[in-house]
C-alpha positions in Angstrom: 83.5 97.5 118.8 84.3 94.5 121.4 83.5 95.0 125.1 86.6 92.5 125.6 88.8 89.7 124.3 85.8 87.0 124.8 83.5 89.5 122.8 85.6 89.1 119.9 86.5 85.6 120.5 82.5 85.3 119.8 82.4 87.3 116.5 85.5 85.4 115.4 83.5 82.1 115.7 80.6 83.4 114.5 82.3 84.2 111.2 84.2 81.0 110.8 87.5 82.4 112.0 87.9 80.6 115.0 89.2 76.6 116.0 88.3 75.9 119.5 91.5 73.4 120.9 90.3 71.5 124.2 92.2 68.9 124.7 95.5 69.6 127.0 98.0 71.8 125.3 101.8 72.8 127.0 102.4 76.9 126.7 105.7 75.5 126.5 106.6 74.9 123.1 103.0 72.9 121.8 101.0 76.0 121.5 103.7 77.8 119.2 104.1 74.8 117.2 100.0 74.9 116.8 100.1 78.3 116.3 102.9 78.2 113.8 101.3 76.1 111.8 97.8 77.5 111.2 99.7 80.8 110.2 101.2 79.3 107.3 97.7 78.3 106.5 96.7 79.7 103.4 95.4 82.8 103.9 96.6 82.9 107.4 94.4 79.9 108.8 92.2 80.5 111.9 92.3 82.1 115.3 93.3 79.4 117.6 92.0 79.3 121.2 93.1 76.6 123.8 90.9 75.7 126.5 93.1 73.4 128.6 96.4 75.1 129.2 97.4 74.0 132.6 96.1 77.0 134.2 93.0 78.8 135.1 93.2 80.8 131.7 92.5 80.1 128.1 95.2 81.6 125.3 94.2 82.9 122.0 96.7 83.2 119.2 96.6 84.2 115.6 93.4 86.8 116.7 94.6 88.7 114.0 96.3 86.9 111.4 94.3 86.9 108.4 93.6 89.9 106.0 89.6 89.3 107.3 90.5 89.2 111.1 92.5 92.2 111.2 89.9 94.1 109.7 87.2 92.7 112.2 89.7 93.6 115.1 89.7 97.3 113.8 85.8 97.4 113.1 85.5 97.4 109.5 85.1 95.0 106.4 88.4 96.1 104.7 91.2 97.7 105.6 91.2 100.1 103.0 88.3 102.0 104.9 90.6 103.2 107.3 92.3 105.2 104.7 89.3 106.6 103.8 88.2 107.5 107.1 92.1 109.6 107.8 92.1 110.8 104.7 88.5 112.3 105.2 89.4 113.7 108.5 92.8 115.0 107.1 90.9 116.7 104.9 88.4 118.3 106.9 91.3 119.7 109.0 93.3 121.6 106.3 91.0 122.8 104.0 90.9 126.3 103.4 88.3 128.2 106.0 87.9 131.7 104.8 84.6 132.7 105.7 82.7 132.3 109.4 80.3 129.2 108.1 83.3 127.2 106.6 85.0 127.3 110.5 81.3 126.6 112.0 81.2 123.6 109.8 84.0 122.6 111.8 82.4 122.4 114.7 80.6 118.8 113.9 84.8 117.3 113.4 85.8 118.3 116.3 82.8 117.4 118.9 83.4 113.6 117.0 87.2 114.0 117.4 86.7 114.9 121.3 84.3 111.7 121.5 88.2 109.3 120.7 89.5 110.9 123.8 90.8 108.7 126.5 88.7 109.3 129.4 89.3 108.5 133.1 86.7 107.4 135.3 86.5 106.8 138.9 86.1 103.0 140.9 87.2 99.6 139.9 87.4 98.2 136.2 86.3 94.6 135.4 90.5 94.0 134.7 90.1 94.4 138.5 87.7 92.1 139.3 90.1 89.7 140.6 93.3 90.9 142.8 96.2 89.5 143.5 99.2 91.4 145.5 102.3 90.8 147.1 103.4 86.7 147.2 100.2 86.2 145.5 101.0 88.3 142.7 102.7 85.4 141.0 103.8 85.0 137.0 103.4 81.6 136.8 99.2 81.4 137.1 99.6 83.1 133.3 100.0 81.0 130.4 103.2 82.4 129.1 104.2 81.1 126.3 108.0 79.9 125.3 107.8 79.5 121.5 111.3 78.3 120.1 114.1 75.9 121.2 116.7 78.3 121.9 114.5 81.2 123.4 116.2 82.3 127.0 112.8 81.5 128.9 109.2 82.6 128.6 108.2 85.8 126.8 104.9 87.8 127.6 104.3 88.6 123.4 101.5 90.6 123.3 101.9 93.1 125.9 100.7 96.7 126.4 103.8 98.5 128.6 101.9 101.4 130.0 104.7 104.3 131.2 104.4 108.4 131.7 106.9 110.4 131.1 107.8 111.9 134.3 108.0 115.5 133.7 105.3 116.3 130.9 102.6 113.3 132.4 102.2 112.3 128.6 101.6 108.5 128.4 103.4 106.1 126.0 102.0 102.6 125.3 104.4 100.4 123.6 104.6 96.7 123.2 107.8 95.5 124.2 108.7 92.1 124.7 108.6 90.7 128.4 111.2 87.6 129.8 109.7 85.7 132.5 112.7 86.1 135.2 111.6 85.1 138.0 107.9 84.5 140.0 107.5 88.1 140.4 110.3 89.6 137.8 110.7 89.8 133.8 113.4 91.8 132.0 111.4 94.7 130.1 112.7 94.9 125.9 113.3 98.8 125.9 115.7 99.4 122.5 117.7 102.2 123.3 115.6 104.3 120.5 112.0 103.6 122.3 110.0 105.7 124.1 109.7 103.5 127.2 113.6 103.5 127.4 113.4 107.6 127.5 111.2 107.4 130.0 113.2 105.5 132.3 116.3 107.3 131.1 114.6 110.5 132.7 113.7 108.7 136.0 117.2 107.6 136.4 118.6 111.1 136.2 115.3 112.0 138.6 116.7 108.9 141.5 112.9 107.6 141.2 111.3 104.3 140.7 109.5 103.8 137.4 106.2 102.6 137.3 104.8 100.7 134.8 101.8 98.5 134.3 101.3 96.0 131.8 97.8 95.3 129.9 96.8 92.0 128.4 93.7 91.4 125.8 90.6 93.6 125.8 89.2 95.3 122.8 91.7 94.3 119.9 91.6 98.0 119.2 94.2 98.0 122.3 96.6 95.7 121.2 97.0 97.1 118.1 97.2 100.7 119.1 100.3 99.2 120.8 102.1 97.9 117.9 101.8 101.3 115.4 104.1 103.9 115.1 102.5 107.1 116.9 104.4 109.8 117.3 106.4 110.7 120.1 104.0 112.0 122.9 101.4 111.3 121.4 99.2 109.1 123.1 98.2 105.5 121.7 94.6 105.1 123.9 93.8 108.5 121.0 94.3 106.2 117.7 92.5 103.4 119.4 89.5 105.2 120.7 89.3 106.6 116.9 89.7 102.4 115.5 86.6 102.0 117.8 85.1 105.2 117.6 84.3 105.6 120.9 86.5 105.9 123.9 89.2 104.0 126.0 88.1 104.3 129.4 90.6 104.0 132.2 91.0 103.4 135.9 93.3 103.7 138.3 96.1 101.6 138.6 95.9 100.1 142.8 99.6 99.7 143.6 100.4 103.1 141.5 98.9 106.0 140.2 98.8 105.0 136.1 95.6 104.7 134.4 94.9 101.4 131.8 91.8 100.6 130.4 89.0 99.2 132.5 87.9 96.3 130.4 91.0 94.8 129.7 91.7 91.2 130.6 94.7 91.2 132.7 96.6 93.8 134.5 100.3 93.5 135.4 101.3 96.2 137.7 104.7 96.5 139.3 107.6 98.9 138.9 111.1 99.6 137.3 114.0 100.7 139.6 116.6 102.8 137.5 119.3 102.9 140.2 119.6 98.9 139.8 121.5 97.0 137.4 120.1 95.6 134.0 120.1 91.6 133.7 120.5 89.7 130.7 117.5 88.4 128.4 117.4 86.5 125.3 117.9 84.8 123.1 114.9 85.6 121.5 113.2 83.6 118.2 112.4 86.8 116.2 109.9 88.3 113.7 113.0 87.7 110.9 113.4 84.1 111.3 116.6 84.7 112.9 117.4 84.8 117.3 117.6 88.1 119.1 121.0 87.7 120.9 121.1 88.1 124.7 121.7 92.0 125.9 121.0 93.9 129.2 117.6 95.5 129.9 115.6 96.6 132.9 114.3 94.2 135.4 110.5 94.7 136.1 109.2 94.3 139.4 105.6 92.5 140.3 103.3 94.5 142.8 100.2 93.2 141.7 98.1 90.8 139.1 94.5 91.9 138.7 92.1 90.2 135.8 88.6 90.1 135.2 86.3 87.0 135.5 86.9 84.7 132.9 89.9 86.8 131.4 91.4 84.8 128.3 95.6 85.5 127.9 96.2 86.9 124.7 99.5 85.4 122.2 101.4 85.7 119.4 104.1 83.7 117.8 106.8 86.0 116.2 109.5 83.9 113.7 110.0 82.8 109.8 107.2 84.4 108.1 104.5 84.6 107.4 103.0 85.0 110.7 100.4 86.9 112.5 102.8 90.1 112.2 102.8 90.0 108.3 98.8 91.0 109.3 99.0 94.0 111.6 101.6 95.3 109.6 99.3 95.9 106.8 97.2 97.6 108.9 99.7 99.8 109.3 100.1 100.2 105.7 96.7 101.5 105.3 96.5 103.8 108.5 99.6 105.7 108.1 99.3 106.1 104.7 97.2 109.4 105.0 99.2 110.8 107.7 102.5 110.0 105.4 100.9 111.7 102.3 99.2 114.9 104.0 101.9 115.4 106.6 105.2 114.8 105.0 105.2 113.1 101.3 102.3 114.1 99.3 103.4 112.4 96.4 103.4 109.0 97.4 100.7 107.1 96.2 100.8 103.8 98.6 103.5 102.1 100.8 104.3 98.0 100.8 106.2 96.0 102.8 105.4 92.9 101.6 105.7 89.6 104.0 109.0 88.5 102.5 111.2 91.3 103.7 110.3 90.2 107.2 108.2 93.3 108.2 110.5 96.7 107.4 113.2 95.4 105.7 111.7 95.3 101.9 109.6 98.6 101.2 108.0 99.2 98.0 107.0 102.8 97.2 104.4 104.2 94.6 105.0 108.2 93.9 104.1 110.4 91.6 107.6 111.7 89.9 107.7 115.4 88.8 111.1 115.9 88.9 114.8 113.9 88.5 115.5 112.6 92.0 112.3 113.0 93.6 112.4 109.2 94.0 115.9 109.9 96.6 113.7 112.5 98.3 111.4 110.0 99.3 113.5 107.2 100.2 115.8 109.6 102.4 112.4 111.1 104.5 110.8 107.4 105.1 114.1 106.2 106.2 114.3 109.1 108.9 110.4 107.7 109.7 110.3 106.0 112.9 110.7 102.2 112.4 111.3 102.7 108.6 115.4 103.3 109.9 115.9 99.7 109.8 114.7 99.2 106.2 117.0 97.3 103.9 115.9 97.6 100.6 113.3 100.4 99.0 112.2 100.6 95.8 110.4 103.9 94.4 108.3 103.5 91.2 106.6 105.5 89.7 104.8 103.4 87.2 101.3 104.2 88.8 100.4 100.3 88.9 99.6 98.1 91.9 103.0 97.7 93.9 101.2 94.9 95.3 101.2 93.1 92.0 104.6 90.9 92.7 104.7 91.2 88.4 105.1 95.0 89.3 108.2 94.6 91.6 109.5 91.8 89.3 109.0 94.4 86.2 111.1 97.2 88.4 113.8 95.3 89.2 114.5 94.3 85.7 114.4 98.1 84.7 117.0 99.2 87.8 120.2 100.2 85.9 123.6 99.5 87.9 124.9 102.0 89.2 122.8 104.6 87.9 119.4 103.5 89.8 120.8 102.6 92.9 121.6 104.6 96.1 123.3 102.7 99.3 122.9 104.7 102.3 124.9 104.4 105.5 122.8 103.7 108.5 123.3 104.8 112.1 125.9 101.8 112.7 126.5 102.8 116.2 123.5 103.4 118.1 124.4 100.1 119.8 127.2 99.6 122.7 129.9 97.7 121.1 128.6 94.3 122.8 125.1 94.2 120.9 124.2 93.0 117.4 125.1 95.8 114.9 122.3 97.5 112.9 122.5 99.1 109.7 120.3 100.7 106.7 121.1 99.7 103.6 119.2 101.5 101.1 118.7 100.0 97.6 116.6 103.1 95.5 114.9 101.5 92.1 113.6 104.1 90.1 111.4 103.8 86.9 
């Protein structure tokens, strides 16, 4: 895989898929309306990276906004392969064993499982190459990007939050949104149903200081290990170490005691302190084409800025699709596919959000029906499936055809029979305090 963002800045240009920009570009504003433009490129456009930003550091946006990018950032020619590769491992793993030589032949999966490990090793990382603490430590030298008109400030976009819980050890790396607040402050975008938010739930009720350090560029591998739906404790620097097949080494933190990978371009290190009082942040130009409305969240304190030599600040643009997102969420598609059809819905055949639904609000389900309302099984397990809880509208088919086909979808919705064919479901309406946007699932069940 890449030894670091300007690695894969290289293989991008050597296949095409980069536009170099070097003539004087403003982070505020210019570089989204750039960006937001060579998105809606067909296909996706090109990777953009701008040379002249006002600071010491280049940005790169749209690294992987085309069905051929986000393959290269995962290390393989289609994202279908990925599939193939969890399914084959998926298999390995629950075979039947009943003699002695079928469990030795497991011996060869697991020494190459043990190889994706996250690994800690001693000294300084080349994210540490540079150092910069206390006063120093200062936001502004980054080129942090404020994309729309109404955004509340600055955001850090493509972030890797790097928490541990405080009782088990087991780390969670999430991307949340970060607001520029202040030169050594940001608000951090925990909803109350993430994992970073029950972290510093439990080191509220503990009286102790969070700490949290924040990663920027590196392999690709990283930054999309971030954005996928793992499990609860189950840690992200795993699924990325089996994307690269090989694994994430990590290094001490300097101003705390977390571990982030060594090769990674920037490190943000700082704390959260439970015990004081949430600001506002937001508005926010969102993945739906519609503002995030301002709420409270934690304020995140600098304690240090570390980066290697020639570190280059990764971006992305969130807002009316398509965009970059529409991308990495195929990705997701075809990597939790397996997992979905071994682990809890062996009859579903694929999984599509397709760009229009604005990431999980449209779903478009292939099964294989054996039985009247095995099409409402489905639909009521996805929706209790991590991130699927905010899906809108699902359709199950069992048609065996592409659900990719848009004639497919067009074909299914002309077969859905009022009321018979369709299910509404009440979603968790309250999970928000009463001053936040409400949040519902509407479930719309299309079976043929």
């Amino acid at each position: 895989m890449y030894k670091n963002l300007t690695d894969y800045i290289g293989a991008l240009e050597r296949a095409g898929e980069l536009a170099r920009v070097r003539v004087p570009v403003d982070p505020q504003f210019e570089i989204a309306e750039l960006t937001d433009r060579e998105s809606k490129r067909p296909g996706g456009g090109r990777a953009l990276l701008f040379e002249n930003t006002g600071t010491a550091f280049p940005v790169l946006t749209n690294m992987m906004g085309s069905d051929r990018r986000i393959a290269m950032a995962l290390g393989v020619e289609r994202l279908g392969e990925l599939t193939e590769r969890i399914d084959a491992l998926f298999g390995e793993l629950t075979s039947p064993k009943p003699s002695l030589m079928d469990k030795l032949r497991m011996l060869p999966v697991l020494e190459k499982m043990s190889r994706w490990l996250p690994r800690n090793r001693g000294g300084r990382g080349a994210c540490q190459q540079v150092v910069l603490t206390g006063e120093e430590a200062r936001l502004s030298l980054l080129p942090v990007l404020r994309c729309w008109p109404h955004d509340g400030g600055r955001f850090v976009t493509l972030p890797l939050v790097n928490t541990v819980d405080p009782d088990s050890g087991v780390r969670n790396v999430g991307m949340y949104r970060m607001q520029i607040l202040s030169e050594h402050t940001t608000g951090m975008h925990w909803h109350l149903h993430k994992t970073g938010e029950r972290h510093y739930r439990r080191y509220a009720e503990l009286g102790r200081r969070m700490p949290v350090a924040v990663c920027l560029g590196g392999d690709p591998a990283y930054t999309y290990a971030a954005t996928a739906p793992m499990p609860d404790n189950m840690d992200e620097y795993l699924l990325a170490g089996f994307l690269r097949r090989r694994p994430v080494e990590l290094v001490r933190c300097l101003t705390s005691d977390l571990r982030v990978p060594g090769d990674c371009d920037f490190v943000i290190e700082g704390y959260v302190d439970p015990a004081e009082p949430k600001t506002t942040e937001g508005p926010f130009g969102d993945h739906t084409g519609f503002y995030s409305l301002e709420d409270a969240y934690p304020v995140f304190h600098v304690t240090a800025v570390t980066h290697r030599r020639g570190a280059v600040y990764p971006a992305t643009i969130v807002g009316v699709p398509p965009q970059e997102d529409a991308y990495i969420a195929k990705a997701t598609e075809k990597i939790f596919l397996a997992p979905i059809r071994r682990a809890m819905l062996s009859e579903v055949r694929d999984l599509y959000m397709p760009v229009q639904g604005a990431a999980h609000n449209i779903a478009v389900v292939d099964i294989v029906r054996n039985y009247p309302g095995q099409a409402l099984k489905v639909a009521s397990s996805l929706w209790g499936a991590g991130q699927m809880m905010f899906n809108k509208y699902m359709a199950v088919a069992s048609s065996g055809r592409d659900v990719r086909d848009p004639e497919v979808l067009r074909q299914l919705l002309r077969r859905v029979r009022v009321p018979e064919d369709v299910v509404l479901s009440r979603g968790p309406l309250d999970v928000l305090d009463h001053a936040a946007p409400r949040m519902g699932l509407g479930g719309k069940l299309a079976s043929i």
